[in-house]
VOGU-3710 file (C-alpha; in Angstrom, 3 decimals, decimal comma):
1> xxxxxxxxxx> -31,111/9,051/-4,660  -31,712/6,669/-2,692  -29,740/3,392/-3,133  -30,601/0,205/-2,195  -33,464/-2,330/-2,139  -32,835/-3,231/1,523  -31,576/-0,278/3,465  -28,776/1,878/2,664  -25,313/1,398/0,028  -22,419/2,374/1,664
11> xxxxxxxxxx> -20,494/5,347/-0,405  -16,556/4,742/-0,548  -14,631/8,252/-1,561  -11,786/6,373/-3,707  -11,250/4,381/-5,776  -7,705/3,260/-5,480  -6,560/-0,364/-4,069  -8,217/0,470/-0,864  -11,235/1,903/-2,153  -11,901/-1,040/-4,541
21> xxxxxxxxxx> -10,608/-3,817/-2,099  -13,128/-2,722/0,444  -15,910/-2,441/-1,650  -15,743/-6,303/-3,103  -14,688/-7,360/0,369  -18,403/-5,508/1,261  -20,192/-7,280/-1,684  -18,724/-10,389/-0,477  -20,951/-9,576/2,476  -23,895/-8,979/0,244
31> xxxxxxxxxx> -23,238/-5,186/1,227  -23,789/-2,417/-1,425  -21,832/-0,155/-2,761  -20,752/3,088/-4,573  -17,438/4,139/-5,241  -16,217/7,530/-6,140  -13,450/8,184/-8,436  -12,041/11,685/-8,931  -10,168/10,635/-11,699  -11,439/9,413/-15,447
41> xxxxxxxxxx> -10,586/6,027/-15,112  -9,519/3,877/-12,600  -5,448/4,244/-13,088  -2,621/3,762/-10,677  0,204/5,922/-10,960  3,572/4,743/-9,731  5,293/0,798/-10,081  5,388/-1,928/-8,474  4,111/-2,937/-5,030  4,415/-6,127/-2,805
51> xxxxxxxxxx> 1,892/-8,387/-1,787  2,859/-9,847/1,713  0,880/-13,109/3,059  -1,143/-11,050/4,949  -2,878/-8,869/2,115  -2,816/-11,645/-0,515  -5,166/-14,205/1,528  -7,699/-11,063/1,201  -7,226/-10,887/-2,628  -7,393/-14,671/-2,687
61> xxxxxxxxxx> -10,522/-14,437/-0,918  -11,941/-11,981/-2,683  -11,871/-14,608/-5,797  -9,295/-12,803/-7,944  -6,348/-15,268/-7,741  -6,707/-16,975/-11,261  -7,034/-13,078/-12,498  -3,926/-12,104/-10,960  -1,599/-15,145/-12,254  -0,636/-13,079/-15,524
71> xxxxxxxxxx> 0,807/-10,615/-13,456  2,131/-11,603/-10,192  6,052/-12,671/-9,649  6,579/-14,837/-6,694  9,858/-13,797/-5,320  12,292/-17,022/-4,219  13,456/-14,962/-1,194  13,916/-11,718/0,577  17,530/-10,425/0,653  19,572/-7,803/1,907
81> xxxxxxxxxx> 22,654/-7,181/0,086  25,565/-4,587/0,964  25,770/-1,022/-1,066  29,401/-1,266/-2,062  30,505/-5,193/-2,630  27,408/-6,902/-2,420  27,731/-9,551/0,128  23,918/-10,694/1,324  23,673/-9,616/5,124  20,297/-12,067/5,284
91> xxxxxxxxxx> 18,373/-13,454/3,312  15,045/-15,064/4,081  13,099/-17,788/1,913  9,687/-16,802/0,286  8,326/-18,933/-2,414  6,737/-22,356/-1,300  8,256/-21,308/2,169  5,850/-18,452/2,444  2,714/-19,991/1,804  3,869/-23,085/3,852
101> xxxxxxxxxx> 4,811/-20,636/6,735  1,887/-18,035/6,787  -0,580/-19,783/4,559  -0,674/-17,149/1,529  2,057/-16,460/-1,211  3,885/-13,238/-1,490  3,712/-11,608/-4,628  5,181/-9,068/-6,638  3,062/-7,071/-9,080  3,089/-3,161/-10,893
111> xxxxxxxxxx> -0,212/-1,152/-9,065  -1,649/-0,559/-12,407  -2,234/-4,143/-12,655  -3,634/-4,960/-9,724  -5,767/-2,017/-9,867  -6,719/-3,056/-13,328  -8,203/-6,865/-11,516  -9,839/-5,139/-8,782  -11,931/-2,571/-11,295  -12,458/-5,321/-13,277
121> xxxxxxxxxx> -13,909/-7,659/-10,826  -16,032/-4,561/-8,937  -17,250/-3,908/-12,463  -18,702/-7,324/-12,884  -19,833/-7,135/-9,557  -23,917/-6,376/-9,190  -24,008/-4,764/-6,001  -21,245/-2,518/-6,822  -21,186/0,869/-8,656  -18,848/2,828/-9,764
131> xxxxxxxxxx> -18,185/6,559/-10,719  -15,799/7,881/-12,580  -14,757/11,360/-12,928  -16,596/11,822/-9,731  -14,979/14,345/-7,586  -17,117/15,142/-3,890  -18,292/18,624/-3,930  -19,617/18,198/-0,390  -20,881/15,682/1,997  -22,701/15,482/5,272
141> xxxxxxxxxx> -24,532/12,767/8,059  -27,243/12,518/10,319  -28,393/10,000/13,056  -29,808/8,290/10,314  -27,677/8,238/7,453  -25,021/9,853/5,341  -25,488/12,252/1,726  -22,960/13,381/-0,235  -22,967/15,731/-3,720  -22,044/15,129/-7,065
151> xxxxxxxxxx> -22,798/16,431/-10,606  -25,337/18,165/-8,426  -26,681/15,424/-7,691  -27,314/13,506/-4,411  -26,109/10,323/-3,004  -27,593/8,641/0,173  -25,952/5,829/2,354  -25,303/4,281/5,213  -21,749/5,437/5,602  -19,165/7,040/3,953
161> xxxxxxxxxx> -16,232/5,645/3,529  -12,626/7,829/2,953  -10,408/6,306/1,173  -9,127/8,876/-0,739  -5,251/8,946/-0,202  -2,695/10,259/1,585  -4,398/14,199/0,558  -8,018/13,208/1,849  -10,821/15,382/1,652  -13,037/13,231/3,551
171> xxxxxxxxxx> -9,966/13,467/6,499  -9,814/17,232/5,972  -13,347/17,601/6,498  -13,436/15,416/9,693  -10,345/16,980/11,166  -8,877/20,002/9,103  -5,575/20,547/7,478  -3,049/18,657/8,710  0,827/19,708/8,391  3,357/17,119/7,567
181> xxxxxxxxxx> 6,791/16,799/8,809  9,535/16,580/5,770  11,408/13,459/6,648  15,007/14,552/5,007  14,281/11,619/2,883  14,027/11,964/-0,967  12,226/8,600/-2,954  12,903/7,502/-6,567  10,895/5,209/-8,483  12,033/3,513/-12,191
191> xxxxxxxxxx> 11,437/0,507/-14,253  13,401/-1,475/-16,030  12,958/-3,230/-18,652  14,673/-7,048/-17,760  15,210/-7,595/-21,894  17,855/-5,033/-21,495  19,538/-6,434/-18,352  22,236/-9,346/-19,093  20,664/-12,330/-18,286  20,781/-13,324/-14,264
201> xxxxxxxxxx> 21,995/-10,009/-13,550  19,068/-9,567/-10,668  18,229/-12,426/-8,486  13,886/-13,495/-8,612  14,123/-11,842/-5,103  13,104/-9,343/-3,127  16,355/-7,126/-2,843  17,309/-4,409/-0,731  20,706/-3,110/-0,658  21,498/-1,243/2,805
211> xxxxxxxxxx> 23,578/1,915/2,541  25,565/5,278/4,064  22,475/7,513/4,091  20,270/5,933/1,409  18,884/2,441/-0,158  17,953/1,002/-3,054  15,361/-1,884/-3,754  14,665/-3,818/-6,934  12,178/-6,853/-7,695  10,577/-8,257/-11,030
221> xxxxxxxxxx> 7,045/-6,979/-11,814  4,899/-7,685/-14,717  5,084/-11,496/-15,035  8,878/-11,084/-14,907  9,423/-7,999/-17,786  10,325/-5,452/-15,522  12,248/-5,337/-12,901  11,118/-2,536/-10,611  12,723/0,003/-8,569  12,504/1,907/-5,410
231> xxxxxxxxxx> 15,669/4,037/-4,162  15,139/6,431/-1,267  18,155/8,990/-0,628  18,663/11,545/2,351  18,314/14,918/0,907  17,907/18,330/2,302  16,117/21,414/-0,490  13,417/19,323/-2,842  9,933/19,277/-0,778  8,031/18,191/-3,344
241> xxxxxxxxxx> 4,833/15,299/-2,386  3,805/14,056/-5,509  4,512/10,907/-7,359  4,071/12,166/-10,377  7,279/14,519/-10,368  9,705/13,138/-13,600  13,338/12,612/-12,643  16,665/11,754/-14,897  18,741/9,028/-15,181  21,893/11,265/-14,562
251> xxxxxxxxxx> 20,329/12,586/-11,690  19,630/9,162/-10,072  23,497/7,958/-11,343  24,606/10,242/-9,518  22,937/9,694/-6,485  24,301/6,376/-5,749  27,695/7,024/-7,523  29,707/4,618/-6,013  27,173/1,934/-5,704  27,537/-1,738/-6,802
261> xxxxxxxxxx> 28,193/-2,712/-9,775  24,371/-4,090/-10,088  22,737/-1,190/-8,947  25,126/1,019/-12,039  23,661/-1,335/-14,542  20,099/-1,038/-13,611  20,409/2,748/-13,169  21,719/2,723/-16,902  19,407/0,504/-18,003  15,906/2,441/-16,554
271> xxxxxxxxxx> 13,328/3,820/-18,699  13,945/7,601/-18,551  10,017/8,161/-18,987  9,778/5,807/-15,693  11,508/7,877/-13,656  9,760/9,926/-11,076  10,627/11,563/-7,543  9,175/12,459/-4,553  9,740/14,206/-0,876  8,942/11,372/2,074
281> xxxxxxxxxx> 6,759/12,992/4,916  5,734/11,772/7,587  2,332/11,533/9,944  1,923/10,665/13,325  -0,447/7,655/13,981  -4,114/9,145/14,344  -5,710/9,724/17,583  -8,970/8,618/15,866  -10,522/8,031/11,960  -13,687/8,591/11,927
291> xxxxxxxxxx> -17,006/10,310/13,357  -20,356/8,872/13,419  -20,917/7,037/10,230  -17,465/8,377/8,557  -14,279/6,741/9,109  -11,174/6,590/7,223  -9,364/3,543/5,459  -5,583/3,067/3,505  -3,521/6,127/3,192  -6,509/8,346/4,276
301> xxxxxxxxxx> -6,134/6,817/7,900  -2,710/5,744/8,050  -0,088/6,833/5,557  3,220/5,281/5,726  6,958/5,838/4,880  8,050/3,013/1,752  10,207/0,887/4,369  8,189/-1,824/5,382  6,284/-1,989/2,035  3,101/-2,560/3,972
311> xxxxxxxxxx> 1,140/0,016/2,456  -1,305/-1,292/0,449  -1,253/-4,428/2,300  -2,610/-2,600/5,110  -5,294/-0,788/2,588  -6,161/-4,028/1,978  -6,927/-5,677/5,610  -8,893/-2,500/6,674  -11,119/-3,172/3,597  -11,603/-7,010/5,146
321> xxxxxxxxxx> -11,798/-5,962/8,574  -14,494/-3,161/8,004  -16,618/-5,376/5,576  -16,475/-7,696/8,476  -17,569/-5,224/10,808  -20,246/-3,606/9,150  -21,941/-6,962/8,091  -21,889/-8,841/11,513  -23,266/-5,331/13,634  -26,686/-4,111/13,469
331> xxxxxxxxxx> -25,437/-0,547/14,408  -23,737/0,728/11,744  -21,943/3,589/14,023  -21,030/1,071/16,335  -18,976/-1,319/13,560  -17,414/1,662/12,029  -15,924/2,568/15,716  -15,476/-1,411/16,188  -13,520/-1,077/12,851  -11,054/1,427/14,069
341> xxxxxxxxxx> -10,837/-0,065/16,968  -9,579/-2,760/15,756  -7,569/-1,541/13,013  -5,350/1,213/15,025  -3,006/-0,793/17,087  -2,077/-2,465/14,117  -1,426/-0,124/11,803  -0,267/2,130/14,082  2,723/-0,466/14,470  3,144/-0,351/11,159
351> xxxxxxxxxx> 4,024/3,006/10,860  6,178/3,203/13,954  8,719/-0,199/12,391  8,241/1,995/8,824  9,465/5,154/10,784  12,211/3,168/12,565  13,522/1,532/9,488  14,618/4,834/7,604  17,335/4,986/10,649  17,766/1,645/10,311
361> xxxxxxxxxx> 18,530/1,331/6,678  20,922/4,114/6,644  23,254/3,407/9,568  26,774/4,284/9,027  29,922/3,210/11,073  29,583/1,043/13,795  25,673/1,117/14,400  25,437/-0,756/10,958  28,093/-3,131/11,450  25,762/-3,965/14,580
371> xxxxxxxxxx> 22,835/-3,822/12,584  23,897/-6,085/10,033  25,104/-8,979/12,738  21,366/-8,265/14,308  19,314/-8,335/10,839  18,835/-11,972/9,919  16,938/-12,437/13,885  15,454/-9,161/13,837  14,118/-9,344/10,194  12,441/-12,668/10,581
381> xxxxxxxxxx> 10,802/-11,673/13,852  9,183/-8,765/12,329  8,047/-10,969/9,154  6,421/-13,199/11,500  4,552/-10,710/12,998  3,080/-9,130/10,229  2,878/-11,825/7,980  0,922/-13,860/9,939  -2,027/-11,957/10,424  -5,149/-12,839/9,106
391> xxxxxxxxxx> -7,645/-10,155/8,675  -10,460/-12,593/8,179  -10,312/-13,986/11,419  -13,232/-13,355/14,096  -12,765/-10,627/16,090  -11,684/-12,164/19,115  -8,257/-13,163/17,173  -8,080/-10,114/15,528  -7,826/-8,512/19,254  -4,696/-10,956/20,208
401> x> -2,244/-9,099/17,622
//
């Protein structure tokens, strides 16, 4: 099948956040596309994620701000509180300040959600397609083009695009198994629901509470009905990747016995079918994404550890970045190395301050008594850095970062 009036669709294995952003930010282009979802619908599992500066100018771009309103939470300010009494360490204004600052809000919003505008807006989208229940049963390329098989049927395109999580296919096929390192680091995920919090119990902020060996973090999703949680623990013995793995609230109580009196209430409070828990491991920045007219984007390329909550925000630029690419260079090999190219050093970064950060966050003694003098300078310089970014910038900027 070939697709296409004028040349080629490009084929995206993926449709999560990354998979979805970069096919509208292709159709923006005039670029088409097919996306190709393993699963029956187009469902995020897990809670809420954050929407820095630098991804939500792409969403804004991509014309789904008035779609995300119902569901977005603009956080006042990002905080950092201490595990035991509380006392903010720094704190760093968001809000107006944000999009006066970097030129883009920051939001807060549960992944189902935003997934849930994205398929919307690619299914109302003309030059994109979409397939559902669509798992790859094999793919290949040539000097002129790439084919992949499903149904038992045949797809032509362009390029293929992975973006197919942290497990890729389209990865393992390029470059084999890969072994991940166990970080020591256990993750929990909950929501809450805020009707069952007292009333201005938790701030509208971003909050992360800094602690002996573990963390906690907690923000509103949902227009403000939930207030989400992340808590990450250092555990030896449970090895388990999957976000899907259900966890109790005793279990989770007892992990940060001890804690705040804030953090005991929203522990009590969490929805015990919310609960889920999963190993951290980690993965070395790639030496390179993609051969020919394959490459890699989001998790596929450049999965991340949960402390810089960059993620899909960096899903998200690569999507802008390689629309960019591929609609500005005849050579379609040639933008898909330009992509990564460009991409790397970036996220690359990304991953190294994520990696850094689980020390950070779990200092005990001394080196977090330093840490906690040095965190209102060090935090905002970081911000700065990735905030500011703007993925839809020519090339040329793009380079500078």
């Amino acid at each position: 099948m070939v697709l296409g009036e004028v040349g080629l669709a490009i084929l995206i294995a993926g449709g999560g956040i990354g998979g979805l952003t970069a096919a509208l930010a292709l159709a923006r282009h005039g670029l088409q596309t097919h996306v190709f979802e393993q699963a029956a619908a187009f469902e995020e599992v897990g809670a809420g994620i954050q929407i820095s500066p630098n991804s939500s100018r792409m969403l804004h771009d991509l014309g789904i701000e008035k779609s995300l309103q119902p569901f977005v939470v603009s956080p006042e300010a990002a905080q950092i509180r201490h595990w035991r009494h509380g006392k903010t360490i720094a704190e760093t204004r968001l809000g107006t300040q944000a999009l006066e600052t970097y030129g883009a809000p920051y939001y807060h919003i549960h992944r189902g959600d935003l997934l849930r505008v994205l398929a919307e807006a690619a299914q109302e989208n003309p030059l994109i397609s979409l397939h559902t229940n669509a798992r790859i049963e094999a793919a290949s390329q040539n000097p002129t083009g790439v084919s992949l098989l499903h149904a038992g049927e045949t797809y032509e395109g362009e390029a293929l695009i992975g973006a197919d999580g942290i497990h890729s296919a389209v990865r393992t096929q390029l470059w084999g198994a890969e072994k991940a390192r166990f970080t020591g680091h256990v993750a929990w995920r909950a929501l809450v629901p805020t009707e069952k919090l007292p009333a201005h119990l938790i701030p509208r902020k971003a909050s992360v509470w800094w602690g002996p060996g573990k963390h906690f973090v907690h923000y509103y999703v949902q227009g403000g009905a939930m207030v989400n949680c992340v808590c990450v623990v250092e555990k030896a013995g449970w090895e388990i990747e999957s976000w899907a793995h259900p966890g109790t609230v005793s279990e989770l109580a007892d992990d940060f016995s001890g804690w705040h009196g804030d953090i005991q209430q929203l522990v009590a409070a969490a929805e015990p079918d919310s609960l889920y828990k999963w190993a951290l491991f980690d993965r070395a920045p790639m030496a390179y994404w993609g051969q020919g007219r394959v490459t890699l984007l989001g998790d596929a390329a450049h999965p991340m550890l949960p402390f810089m909550a960059q993620g899909s925000a960096m899903a998200i630029e690569d999507g802008a970045v390689l629309a960019n690419c591929l609609a500005n260079m005849a050579d379609t090999v040639s933008a898909l190395k330009r992509y990564e190219d460009i991409r790397k050093p970036r996220t690359a970064m990304v991953q190294n301050i994520s990696r850094r950060n689980a020390r950070v966050f779990h200092m005990r003694g001394l080196g977090a008594v330093l840490r906690n003098q040095l965190a209102p300078w060090a935090g905002q310089r970081v911000m700065d850095k990735i905030y500011s970014y703007d993925a839809l910038a020519p090339e040329a900027d793009l380079e500078q970062d």
